[in-house]
C-alpha positions in Angstrom: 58.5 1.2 33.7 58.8 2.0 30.0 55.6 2.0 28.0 55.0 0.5 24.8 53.2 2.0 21.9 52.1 -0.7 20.0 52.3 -4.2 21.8 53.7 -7.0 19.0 54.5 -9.6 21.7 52.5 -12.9 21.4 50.7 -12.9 24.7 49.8 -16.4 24.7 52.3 -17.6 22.0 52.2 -21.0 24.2 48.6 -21.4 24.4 46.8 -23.0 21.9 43.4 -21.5 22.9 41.4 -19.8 25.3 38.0 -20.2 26.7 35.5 -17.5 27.0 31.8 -17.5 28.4 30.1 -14.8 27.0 30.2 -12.1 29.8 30.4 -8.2 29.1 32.9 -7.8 31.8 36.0 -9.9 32.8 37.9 -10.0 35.9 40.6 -11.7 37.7 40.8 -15.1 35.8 44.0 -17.1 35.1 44.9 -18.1 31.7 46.8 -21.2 31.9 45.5 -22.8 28.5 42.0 -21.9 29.6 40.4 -18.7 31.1 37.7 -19.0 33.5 34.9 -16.2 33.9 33.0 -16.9 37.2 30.1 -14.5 36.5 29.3 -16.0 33.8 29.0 -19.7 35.3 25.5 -20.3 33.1 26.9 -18.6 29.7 28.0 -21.2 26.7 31.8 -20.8 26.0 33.0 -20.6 22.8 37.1 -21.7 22.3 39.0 -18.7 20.2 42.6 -18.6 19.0 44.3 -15.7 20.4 47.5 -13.8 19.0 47.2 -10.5 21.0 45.5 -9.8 24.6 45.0 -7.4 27.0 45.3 -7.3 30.5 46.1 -4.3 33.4 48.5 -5.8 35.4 50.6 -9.6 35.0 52.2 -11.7 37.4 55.4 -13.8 37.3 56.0 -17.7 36.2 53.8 -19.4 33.8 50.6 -18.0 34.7 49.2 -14.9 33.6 46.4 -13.4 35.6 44.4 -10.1 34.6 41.4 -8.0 34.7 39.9 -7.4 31.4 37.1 -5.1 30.8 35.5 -6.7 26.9 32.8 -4.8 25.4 30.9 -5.4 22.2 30.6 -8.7 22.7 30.2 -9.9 18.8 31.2 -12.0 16.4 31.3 -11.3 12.4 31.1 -14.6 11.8 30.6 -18.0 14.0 32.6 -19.7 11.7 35.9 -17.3 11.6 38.3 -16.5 13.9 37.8 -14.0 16.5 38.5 -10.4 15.7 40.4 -8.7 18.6 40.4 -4.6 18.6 43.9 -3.1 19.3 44.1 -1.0 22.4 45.3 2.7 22.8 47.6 1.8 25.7 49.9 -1.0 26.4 51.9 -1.4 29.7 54.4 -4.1 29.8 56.2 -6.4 32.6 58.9 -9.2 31.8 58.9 -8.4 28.4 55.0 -9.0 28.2 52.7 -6.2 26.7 49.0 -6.2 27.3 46.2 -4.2 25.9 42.6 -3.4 26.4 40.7 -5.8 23.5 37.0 -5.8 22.0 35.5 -8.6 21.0 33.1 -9.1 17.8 30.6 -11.7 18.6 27.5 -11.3 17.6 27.0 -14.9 16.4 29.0 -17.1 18.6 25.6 -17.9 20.0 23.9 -18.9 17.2 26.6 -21.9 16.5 25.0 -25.2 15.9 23.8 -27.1 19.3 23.8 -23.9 21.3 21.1 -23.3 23.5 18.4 -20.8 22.2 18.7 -17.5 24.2 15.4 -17.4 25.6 13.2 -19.9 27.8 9.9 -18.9 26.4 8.2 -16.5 23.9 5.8 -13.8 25.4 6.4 -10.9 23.8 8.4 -9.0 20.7 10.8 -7.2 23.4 12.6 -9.8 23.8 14.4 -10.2 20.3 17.2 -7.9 18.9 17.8 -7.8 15.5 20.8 -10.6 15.7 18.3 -13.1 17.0 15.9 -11.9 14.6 18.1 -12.7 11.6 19.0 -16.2 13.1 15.5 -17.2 13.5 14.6 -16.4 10.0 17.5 -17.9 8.7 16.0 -21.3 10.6 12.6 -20.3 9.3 14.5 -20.9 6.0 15.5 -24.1 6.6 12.5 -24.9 7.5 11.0 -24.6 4.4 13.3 -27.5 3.2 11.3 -29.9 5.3 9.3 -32.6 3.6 7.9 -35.9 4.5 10.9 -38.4 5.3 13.5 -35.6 4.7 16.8 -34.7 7.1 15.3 -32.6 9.6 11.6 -33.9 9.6 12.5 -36.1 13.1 14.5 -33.3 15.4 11.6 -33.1 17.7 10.4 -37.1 17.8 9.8 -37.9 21.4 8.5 -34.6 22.3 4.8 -33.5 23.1 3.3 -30.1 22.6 0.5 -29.0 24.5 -1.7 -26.4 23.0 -4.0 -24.7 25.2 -6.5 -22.3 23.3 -9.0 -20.1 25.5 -10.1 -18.0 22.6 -10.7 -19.5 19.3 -8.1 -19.9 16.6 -7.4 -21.7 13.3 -4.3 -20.6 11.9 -2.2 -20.1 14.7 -3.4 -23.3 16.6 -3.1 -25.6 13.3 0.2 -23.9 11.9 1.6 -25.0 15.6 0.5 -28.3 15.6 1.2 -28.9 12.3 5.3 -27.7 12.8 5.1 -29.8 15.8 4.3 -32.6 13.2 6.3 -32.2 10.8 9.2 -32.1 12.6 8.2 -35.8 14.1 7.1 -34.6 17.6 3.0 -35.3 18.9 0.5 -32.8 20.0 -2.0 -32.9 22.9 -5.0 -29.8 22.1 -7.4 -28.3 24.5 -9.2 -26.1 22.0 -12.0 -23.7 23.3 -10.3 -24.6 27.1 -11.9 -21.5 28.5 -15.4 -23.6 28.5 -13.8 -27.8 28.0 -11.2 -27.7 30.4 -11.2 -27.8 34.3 -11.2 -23.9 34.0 -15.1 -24.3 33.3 -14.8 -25.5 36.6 -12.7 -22.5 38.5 -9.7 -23.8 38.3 -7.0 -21.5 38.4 -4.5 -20.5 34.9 -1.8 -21.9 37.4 -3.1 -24.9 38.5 -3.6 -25.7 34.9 -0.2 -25.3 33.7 1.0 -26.8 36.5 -0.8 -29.4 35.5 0.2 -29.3 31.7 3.8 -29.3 32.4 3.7 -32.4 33.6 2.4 -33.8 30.4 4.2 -32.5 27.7 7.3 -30.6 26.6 6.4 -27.1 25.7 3.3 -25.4 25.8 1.5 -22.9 23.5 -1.1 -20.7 25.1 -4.0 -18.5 23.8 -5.8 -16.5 26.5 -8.4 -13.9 26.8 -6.5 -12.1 29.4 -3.7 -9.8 28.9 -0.9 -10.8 30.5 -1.8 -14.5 31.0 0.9 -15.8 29.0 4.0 -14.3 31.7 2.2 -15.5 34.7 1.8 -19.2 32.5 5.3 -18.8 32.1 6.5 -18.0 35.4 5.0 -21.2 36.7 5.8 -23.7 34.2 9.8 -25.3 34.1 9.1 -26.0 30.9 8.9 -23.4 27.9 5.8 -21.5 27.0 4.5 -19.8 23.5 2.4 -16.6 24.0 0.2 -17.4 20.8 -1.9 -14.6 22.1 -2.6 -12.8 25.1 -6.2 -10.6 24.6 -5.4 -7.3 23.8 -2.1 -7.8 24.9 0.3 -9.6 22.3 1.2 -12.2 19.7 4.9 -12.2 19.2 5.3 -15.3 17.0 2.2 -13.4 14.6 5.2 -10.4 14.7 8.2 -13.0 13.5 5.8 -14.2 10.7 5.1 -10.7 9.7 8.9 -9.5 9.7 9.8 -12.7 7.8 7.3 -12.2 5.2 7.9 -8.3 4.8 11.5 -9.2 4.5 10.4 -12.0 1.5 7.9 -9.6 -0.3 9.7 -6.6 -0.1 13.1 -7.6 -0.1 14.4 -5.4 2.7 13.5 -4.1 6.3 15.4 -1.0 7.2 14.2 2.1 5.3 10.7 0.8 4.8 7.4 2.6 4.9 4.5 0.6 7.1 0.8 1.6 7.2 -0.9 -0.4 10.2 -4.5 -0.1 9.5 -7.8 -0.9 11.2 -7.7 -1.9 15.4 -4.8 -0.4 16.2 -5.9 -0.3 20.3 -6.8 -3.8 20.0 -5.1 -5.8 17.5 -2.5 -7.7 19.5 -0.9 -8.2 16.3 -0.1 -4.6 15.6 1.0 -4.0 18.7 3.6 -7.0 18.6 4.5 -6.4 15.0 5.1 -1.8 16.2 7.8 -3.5 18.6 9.6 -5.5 16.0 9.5 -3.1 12.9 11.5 -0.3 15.9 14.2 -2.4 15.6 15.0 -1.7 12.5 16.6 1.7 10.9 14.7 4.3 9.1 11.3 2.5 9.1 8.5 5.3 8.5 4.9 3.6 10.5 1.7 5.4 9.9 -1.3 4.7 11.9 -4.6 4.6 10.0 -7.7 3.9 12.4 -10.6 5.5 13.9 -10.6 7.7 16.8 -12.4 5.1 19.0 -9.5 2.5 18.6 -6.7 4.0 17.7 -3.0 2.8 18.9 -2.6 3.4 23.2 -0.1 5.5 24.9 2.7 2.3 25.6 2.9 2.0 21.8 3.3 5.5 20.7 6.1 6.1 23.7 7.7 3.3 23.0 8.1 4.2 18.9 9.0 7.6 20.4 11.9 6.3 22.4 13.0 4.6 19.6 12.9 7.8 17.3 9.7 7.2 15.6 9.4 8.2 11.9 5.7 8.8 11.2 2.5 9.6 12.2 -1.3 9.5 12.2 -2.8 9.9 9.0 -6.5 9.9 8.7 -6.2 8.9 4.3 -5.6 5.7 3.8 -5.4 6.3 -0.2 -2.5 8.4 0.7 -0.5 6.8 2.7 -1.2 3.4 0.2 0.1 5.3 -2.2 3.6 5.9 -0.3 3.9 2.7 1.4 6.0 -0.5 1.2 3.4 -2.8 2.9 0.1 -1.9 4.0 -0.9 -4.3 6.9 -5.0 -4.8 7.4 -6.7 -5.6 10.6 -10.1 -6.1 11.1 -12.4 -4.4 13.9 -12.5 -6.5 16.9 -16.0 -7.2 17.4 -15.0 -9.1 20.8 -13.1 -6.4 22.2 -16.0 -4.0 22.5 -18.4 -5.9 25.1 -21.7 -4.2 25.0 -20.5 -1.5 23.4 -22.0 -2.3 20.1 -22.2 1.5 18.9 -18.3 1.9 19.5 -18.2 -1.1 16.8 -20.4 -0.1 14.6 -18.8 3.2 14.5 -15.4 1.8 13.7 -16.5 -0.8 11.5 -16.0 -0.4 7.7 -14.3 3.1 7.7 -10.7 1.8 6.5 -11.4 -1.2 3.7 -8.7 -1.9 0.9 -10.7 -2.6 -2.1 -9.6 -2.1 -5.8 -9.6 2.0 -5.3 -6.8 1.2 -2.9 -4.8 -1.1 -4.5 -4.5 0.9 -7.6 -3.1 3.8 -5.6 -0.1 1.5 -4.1 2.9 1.1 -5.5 3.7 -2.1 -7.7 6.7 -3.4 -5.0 3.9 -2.7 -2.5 2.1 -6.0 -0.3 -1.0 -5.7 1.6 -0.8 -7.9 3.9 -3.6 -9.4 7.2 -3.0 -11.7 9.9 -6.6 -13.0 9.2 -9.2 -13.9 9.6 -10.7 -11.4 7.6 -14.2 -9.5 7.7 -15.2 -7.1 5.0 -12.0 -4.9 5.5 -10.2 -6.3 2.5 -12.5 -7.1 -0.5 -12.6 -10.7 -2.1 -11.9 -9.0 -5.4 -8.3 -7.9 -4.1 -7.3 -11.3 -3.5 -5.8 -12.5 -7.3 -3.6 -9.0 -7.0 -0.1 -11.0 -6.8 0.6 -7.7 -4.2 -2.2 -9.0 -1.9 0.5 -11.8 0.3 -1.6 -12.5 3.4 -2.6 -15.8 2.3 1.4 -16.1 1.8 1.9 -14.7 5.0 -0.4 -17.2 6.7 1.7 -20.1 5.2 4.8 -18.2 6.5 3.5 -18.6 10.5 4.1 -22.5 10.0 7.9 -21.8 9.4 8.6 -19.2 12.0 6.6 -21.8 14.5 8.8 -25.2 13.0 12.4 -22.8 13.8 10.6 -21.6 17.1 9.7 -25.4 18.4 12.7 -26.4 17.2 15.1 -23.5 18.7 13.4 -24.0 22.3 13.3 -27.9 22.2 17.0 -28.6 20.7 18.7 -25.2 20.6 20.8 -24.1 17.4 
């Protein structure tokens, strides 16, 4: 059978479209005005207009039936026409020529009334950088919300369940207040580690067992690491990590990227100094996940020996071709960096350990001194609260954005209620 070099027969000149679940393999599916994927049953389809596809073998009469292999599964833009990539070789039978095809469609999922990719939030591994961008983009829109405007009743009907076994303001308020704003109710347990039924023994499970049945979605703060998967693998609704001990705080992370991307107008290439409780600080460890995501990001770790960042972290920048390093001078590395992000000591992490505290306590604190080293671009920035690790005196410095941050956490947590309640 001859072969042709460059296939310019209209496959499916006769079809007006095809339909495609978003699969990274293909096989054996008839295209008869529709194609069918049956491993990817679950997946949203997405209909494309198709001048030129591939196929390894075809089959007589009307129907054309193939096994395709797509890969790169993404989509320049969810509002233009798919992109097919041209394939080296082309066989052809009854006058029909086929191809091997890519597919560009990295936003096709991200269309209006999709479904939101995940079920729940419980750590910063689970974004890429395409869902990354979306979310912020929602963030965004976000910030359009007022009283009485479009948007301000996409969640009425639903409940929120907060359930906080460590104390928190701004994450707990900046929850409940999204949840509000967007015309949904909340129902609050705060300090539920000593005024809820767990007082009592009962078991995290039980609880959210419980919960679920109540409301809609639950956000969770625990004082065990971990917590927030096994709340997650027991409820059949979604579930927030809003902090997991020492473990994480992923939607702390989303804030942080969002507002490093506001202040310093870019996120690949950047240099990060993550000061203070780096073996603690769940927020550090979430935020170390995120900023590997991105290309060319320099991280320096600033902290005392007694807590500085564990093993998992450091492997996993490693893996990811980590650009940086421990530096012991913070008025060096102020003076190279992009942002500087504060954390305070954690006083609770230490037990009875109070002379491990007292030794880390007060040896990195961005005064004046500090700020005059950085660079005028440069933020500092603090997921707060705050101790004595950032002086008051810093705080009318138009670099110092962690009150700006703050305000930022009730936008990432309106496009996160909203993403898992209603979907795109």
């Amino acid at each position: 059978m001859p072969e042709a070099s460059k296939p310019e027969v209209d496959l499916f000149a006769d079809i007006p479209r095809i339909a495609m679940a978003t699969s990274s393999s293909f096989s054996a599916y008839m295209v008869q005005g529709q194609t069918i994927c049956p491993e990817a049953r679950k997946s949203p389809q997405y209909l494309f207009n198709i001048s030129t596809s591939s196929c390894k073998q075809l089959v007589q009469r009307n129907a054309v039936s193939f096994s395709a292999y797509m890969t790169m599964m993404r989509l320049s833009s969810c509002r233009n026409p798919l992109k097919l990539a041209m394939t080296e070789r082309s066989s052809q039978r009854k006058a029909v020529c086929c191809s091997a095809m890519d597919v560009d469609n990295s936003r096709a999922s991200f269309l209006p009334g999709k479904r939101f990719q995940l079920n729940d939030v419980i750590e910063a591994q689970q974004f890429d950088r395409d869902t990354l961008s979306a979310i912020f983009e929602v963030a965004r829109e976000m910030e359009k919300v007022k009283q009485n405007s479009p948007g301000s009743q996409i969640l009425k009907g639903y409940l929120m369940a907060t359930l906080f076994y460590e104390p928190s303001t701004r994450t707990r308020l900046s929850f409940e207040s999204a949840m509000k704003r967007l015309g949904g109710e909340v129902l609050t347990t705060e300090n539920a580690r000593e005024f809820s039924s767990a007082a009592k023994g009962e078991t995290l499970e039980d609880t959210i067992r419980t919960v679920e049945g109540y409301s809609d979605i639950i956000v969770m703060r625990h004082f065990e690491s971990g917590a927030a998967r096994r709340a997650a693998a027991t409820a059949g609704i979604p579930v927030i990590n809003a902090g997991d001990g020492p473990g994480q705080h992923p939607t702390q992370a989303l804030l942080d990227v969002y507002t490093v991307e506001r202040e310093v107008g870019k996120l690949d290439g950047i240099k990060v100094a993550l000061v203070g409780d780096l073996a603690n600080g769940r927020t550090v460890r979430s935020l170390a996940y995120l900023l590997a995501k991105y290309q060319g990001v320099k991280i320096y770790l600033v902290s005392p020996d007694v807590v500085k960042v564990k093993d998992d972290i450091k492997e996993y920048l490693t893996s990811k071709g980590w650009n940086g390093k421990r530096a012991p001078d913070l008025m060096e590395v102020a003076s190279k960096c992009d942002v500087v992000y504060q954390t305070r000591i954690q006083r609770e992490r230490f037990g009875e350990r109070i002379d491990l505290y007292d030794e880390a306590r007060g040896k990195y604190i961005v005064n004046k001194d500090v700020m005059n080293a950085m660079q005028k671009h440069a933020v500092v920035m603090h997921p707060l609260p705050r101790l004595d690790e950032i002086t008051v005196d810093v705080d009318d410095d138009p670099r110092a954005a962690y009150f700006r941050q703050a305000k930022n956490g009730l936008y990432i947590r309106m496009a996160l209620l909203k993403l898992l309640l209603v979907g795109w």
